[in-house]
N, C-alpha and C positions, 0 to 999 in steps of 0.2 A: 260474800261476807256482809253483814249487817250486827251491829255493833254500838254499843252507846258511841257518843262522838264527845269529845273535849274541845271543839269547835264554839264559843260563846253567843251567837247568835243562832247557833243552828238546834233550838229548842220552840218549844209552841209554846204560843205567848198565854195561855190560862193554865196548863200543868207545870210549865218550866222542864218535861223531859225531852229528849233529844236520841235521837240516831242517825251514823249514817247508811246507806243503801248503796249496795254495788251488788245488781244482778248480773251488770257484764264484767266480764273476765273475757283474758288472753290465755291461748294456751299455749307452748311452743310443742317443736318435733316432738318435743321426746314425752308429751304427755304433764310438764309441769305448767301450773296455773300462777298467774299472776294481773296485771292487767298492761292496757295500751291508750298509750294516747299519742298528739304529735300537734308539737307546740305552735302558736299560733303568733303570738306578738311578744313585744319585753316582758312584760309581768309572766309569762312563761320559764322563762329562763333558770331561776331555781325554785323547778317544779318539787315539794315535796312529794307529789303521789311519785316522781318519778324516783326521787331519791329511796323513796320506801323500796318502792318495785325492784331497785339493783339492789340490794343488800342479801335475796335467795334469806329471806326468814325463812325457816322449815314450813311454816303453815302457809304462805303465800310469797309470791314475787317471781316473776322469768329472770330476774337477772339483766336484763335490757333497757337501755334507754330508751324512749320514747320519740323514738325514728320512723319516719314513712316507710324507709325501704324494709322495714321487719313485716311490714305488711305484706309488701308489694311481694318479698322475694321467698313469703311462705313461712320465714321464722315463727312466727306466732298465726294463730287465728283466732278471731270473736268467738266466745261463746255466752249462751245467756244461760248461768247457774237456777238451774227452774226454784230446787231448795231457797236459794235466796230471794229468789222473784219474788216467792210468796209469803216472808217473812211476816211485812207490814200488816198482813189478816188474823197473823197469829197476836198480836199486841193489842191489850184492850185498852189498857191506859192511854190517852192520846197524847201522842207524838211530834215534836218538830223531826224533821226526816231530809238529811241533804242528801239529794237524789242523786247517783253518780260521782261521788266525792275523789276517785280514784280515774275517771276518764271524764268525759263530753259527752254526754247524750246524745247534743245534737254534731256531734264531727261529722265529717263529709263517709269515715269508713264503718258506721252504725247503721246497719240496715234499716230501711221502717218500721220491721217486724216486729224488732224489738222494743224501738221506740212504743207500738202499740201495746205491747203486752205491759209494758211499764208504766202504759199511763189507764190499760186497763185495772191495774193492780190499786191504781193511784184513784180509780173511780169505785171502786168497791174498799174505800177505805175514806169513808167521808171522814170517820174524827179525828185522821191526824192533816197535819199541816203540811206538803211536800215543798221544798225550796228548789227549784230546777235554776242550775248558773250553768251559764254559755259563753263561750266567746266565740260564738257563732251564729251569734242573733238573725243573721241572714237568712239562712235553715229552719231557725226553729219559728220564724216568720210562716216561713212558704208553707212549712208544716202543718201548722196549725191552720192558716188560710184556707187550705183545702177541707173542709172541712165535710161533705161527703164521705171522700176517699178515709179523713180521720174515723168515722163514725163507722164506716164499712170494719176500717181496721178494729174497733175496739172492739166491734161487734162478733167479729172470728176472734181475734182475741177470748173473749168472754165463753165462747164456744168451747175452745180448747182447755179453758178453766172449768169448767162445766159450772156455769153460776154466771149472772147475771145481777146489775142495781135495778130495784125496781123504776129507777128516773133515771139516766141518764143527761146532766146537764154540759152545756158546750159554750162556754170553758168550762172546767171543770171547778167549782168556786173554792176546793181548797187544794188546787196549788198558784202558786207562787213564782211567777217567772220572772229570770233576773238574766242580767248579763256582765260582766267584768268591763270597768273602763279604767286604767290604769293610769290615764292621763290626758288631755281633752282631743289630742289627735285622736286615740281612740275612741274616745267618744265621740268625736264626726263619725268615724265608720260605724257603728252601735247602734247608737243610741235612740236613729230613728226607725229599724228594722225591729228592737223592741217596744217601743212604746205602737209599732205597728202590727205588733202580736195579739192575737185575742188572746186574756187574756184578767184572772181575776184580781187581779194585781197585780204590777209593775216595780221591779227594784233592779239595785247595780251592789255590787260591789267592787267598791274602790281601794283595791286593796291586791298588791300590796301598792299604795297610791305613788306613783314615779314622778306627777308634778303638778304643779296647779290645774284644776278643774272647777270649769265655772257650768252650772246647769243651768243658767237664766231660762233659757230656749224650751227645756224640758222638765225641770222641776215640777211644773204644777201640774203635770198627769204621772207623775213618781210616787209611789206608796209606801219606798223605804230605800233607805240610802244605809251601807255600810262600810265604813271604811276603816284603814288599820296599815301599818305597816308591816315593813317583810322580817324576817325572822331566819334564821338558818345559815352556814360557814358562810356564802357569798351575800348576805343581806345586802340590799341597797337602804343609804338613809331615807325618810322621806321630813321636810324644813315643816317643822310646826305651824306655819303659817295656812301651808296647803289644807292642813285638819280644821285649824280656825275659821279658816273662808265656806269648807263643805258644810261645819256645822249651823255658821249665821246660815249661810244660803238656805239649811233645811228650818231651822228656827223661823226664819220669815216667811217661808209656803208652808207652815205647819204639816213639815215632813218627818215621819221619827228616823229620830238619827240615832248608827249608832255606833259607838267607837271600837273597833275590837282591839289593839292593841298597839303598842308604838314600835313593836319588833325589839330587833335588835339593838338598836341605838334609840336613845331617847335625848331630849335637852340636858344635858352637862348642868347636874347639880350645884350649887354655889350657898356658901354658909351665910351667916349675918355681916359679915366683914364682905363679902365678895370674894371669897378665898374658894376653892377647891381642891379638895384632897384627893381627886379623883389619880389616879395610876394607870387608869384603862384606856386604850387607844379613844384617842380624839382628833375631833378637827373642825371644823365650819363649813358649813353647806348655806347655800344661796337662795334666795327663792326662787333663782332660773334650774335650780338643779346643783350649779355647779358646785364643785367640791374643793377645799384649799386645807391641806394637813398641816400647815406653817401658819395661821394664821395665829397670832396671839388674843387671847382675850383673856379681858377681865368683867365683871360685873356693870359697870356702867356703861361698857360696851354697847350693849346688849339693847337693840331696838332707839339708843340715843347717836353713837357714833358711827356705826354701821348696821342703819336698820335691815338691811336686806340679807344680814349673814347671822346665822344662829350654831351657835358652839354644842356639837353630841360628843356626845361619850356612847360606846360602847357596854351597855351594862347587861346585853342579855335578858332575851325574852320575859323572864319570870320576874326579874332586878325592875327591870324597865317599865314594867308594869302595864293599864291601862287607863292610868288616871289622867285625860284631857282638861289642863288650867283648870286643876281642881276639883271637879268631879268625873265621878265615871258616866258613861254617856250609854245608858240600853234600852232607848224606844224600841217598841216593836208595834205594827198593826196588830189593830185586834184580829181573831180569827174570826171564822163565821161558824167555826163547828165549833 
C-alpha cells in the first residue's frame, strides 16, 4: 500500500507533498494481507498501525495484534508487495515518503533482502525525500556500518529490478534516518546507535513524547527534532512544559523544530476572568509525569502556586489542535533534491 499520508511532517520540504510507503506486508494462513510488527518500549503501546491492522478493513489488515508469537508460530509471514515496492518510481512530483509507516524496517524479523530492495528503490529515486523511523537504532546502526555487504545488496537488488543509478552514493543523500525516543531513558538506549548511523541526516521523533527530554549530549549533530503528543481511546497526556524545553533546546542548536500535535489532551482553556466552561474529562499532570484527577484549579494557579502541575482537558485530536504557546511550529531541513 502506498498512499498519500495525513501525517504533517511527513511531506518534502520544497513541494509540501507526502506519502506513505509499506512494501512489506504480513500475510496469515489463509491468504489474507495485513501487516506486522512487535512492540518494543512505552510509546508502543497504543500502536495505531496496530489498531488499524485488527479492524479486517476489507482492503487490508490480519486482524492480529502485533505479537512475536504470530511470527514464531507461523500465523502470518513477511512478504514484500513487489507492486508496492515500486511505487515511488512511478511519482514524478517529488515526495516526502514515510518509509514503513505500518511496521519497522529495521525489527530483528525483516530480512536484509528486503531492507535492500527498499533502499534500492530509495536510490533510484533521488527527487523524493524518504523519512526511515526506527526504534531499533541498534540494527539499522550495524546495517548500514557494513557497508560492502550493503553495496553488494543494492547491487543484486538493482539486478532483479533490471535498472541501475548511474552514481551510486553511500549514504544515500536523500534519505533521512531517524529513530523514536519517547522519553530520555530511551534516549540513553537510541540516541547514540543513531547518531552512529551513516547517514545523510540525523532526526528523532519525540512523540508520542511520555516525559522530559533533554538532548544537551546530542543535539548539535541532530538535523530535526519532531515531536507531538499521543492521540487515540488510551492516549497518554504529555505536561506542556516537556514541548517548551524540546523546542528552546532546538532554538538554541539551531535545530528545526517541529511540533505535530498536542493529541488528545491539550492545556485546559480558561476565559478572561479565569473561569472554564470546559465539561470534558480533566485533570493535572506533573512535570515528573504524574497524573492527579482531584486536583482543583483555577487561573492563577497556574505556573504561580503550583508551578509543576498543568491542568488538561481532554478535547480530542482535531479540538486540541497544534498551536504550541501560540504559534504553530513546522521547520523542516532543506532537502538536497
Amino acid at each position: 500500500m502506498s498512499v498519500n499520508t495525513k501525517i504533517e511532517w511527513a511531506r518534502h520540504p520544497k513541494t509540501g507533498k507526502s506519502a506513505s510507503w509499506n512494501p512489506i506486508l504480513a500475510q496469515t494462513r489463509t491468504g489474507k494481507l495485513g501487516y506486522h510488527c512487535e512492540k518494543k518500549s512505552p510509546a508502543c503501546a497504543n500502536c495505531y498501525a496496530e489498531n488499524f491492522n485488527m479492524r479486517r478493513l476489507p482492503e487490508r489488515g490480519t486482524g492480529l495484534p502485533f505479537k512475536p508469537g504470530h511470527m514464531a508460530n507461523g500465523d502470518v509471514k513477511l512478504v514484500l508487495d513487489r507492486a508496492a515496492l515500486l511505487k515511488p518510481l512511478e511519482w514524478n512530483a517529488s515526495r516526502g515518503v514515510f518509509v514503513c509507516s505500518m511496521t519497522d524496517l529495521f525489527a530483528e524479523f525483516v530480512p536484509d533482502t528486503f531492507i535492500d530492495q527498499i533502499f534500492a528503490v530509495m536510490a533510484l529515486s533521488p527527487h523524493h525525500v524518504f523519512f526511515v523511523l526506527t526504534k531499533r537504532p541498534d540494527r539499522m546502526r550495524a546495517w548500514c556500518e557494513e557497508e560492502g555487504a550493503r553495496i553488494w545488496g543494492l547491487r543484486r537488488a538493482f539486478q532483479t529490478m533490471g535498472c541501475a543509478p548511474n552514481r551510486l552514493e553511500w549514504p544515500l543523500p536523500n534519505v533521512w534516518m531517524g529513530t523514536s525516543v519517547e522519553d530520555q531513558e530511551w534516549a540513553m538506549h537510541r540516541m547514540d546507535d543513531l547518531l552512529a548511523t551513516p547517514a545523510a541526516l540525523h532526526w528523532i521523533s519525540a512523540e508520542p513524547l511520555l516525559g522530559p527530554l533533554f538532548l544537551d549530549r546530542w543535539i548539535d549533530r541532530l538535523g530535526w527534532v519532531v515531536t507531538g503528543g499521543e492521540s487515540g481511546r488510551n492516549a497518554r497526556p504529555s505536561h506542556p512544559a516537556w514541548f517548551r524545553s524540546l523546542r528552546d533546546q532546538c532554538s538554541g542548536a539551531l535545530v528545526p523544530f517541529f511540533f505535530k500535535q498536542w493529541g488528545e489532551y491539550a492545556p485546559t482553556r480558561f476565559d478572561e476572568d479565569g473561569q472554564t466552561a470546559d465539561v470534558l474529562p480533566s485533570f493535572a499532570i506533573a512535570v515528573d509525569g504524574t497524573l492527579d484527577e482531584k486536583k482543583p484549579f483555577s487561573l492563577p494557579d497556574i505556573g504561580v502556586k503550583q508551578p509543576r502541575w498543568s491542568p488538561m482537558s481532554r478535547y480530542g485530536k482535531q479540538a486540541a489542535g497544534r498551536v504550541l504557546f501560540g504559534h504553530e511550529h513546522n521547520a523542516m531541513p532543506e532537502a538536497s533534491t
